[in-house]
C-alpha positions as CSV (number, residue, x, y, z in Angstrom):
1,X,109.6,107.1,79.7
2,X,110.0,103.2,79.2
3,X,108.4,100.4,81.4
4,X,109.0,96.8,81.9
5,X,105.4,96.2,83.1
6,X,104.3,93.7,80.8
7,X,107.6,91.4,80.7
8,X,107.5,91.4,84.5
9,X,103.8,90.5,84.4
10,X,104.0,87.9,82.0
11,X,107.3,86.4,84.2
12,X,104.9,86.1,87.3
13,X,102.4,84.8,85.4
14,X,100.1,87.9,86.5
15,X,97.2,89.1,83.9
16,X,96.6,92.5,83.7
17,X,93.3,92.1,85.4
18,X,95.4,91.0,88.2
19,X,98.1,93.9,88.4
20,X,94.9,96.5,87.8
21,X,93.2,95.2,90.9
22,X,96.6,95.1,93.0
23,X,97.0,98.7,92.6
24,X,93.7,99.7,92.1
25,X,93.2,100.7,88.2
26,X,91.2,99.9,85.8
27,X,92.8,97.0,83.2
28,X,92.3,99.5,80.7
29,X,95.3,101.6,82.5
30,X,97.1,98.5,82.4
31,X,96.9,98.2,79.1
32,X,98.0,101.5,78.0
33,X,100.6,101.4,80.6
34,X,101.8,98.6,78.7
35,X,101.5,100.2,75.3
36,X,103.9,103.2,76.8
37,X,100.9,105.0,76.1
38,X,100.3,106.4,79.4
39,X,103.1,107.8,81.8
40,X,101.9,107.1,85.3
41,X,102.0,109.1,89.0
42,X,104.0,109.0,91.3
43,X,102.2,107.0,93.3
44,X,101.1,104.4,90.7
45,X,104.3,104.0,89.7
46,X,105.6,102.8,93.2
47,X,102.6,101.0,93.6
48,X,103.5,98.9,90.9
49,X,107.1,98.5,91.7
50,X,105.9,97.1,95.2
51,X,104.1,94.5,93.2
52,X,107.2,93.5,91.5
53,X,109.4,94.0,95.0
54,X,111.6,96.1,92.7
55,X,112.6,99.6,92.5
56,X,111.0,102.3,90.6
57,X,114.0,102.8,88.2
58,X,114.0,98.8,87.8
59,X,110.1,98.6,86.3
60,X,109.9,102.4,84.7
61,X,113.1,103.7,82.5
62,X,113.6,107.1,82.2
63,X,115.5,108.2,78.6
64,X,117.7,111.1,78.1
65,X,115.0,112.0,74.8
66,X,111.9,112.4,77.5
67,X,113.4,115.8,78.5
């Protein structure tokens, strides 16, 4: 699975500092979030969508070659 985190970041002007406290993770999360290192829950994953005011499927692509 993809993710848009750091582009939309970046276009708010948000650090990852920032976003980590928002949805309360460490900025090392962030980070390997952002390195499509790390697949997030559920829950994290909406979490961070409601910071964007997007949908889940907006910030986080899923790809046919994750099955």
């Amino acid at each position: 699975m993809k993710n848009r985190i750091k582009e939309l970041r970046l276009d708010i002007g948000m650090t990852q500092q920032e976003l980590a406290d928002k949805v309360c993770v460490s900025s090392r999360t962030i980070i390997s979030l952002e390195k499509q290192k790390y697949n997030p829950s559920v829950l994290l994953a909406y979490k961070i969508s409601l910071v964007f005011n997007l949908p889940i499927e907006k910030v986080f692509i899923f790809e046919e070659e994750d099955r």
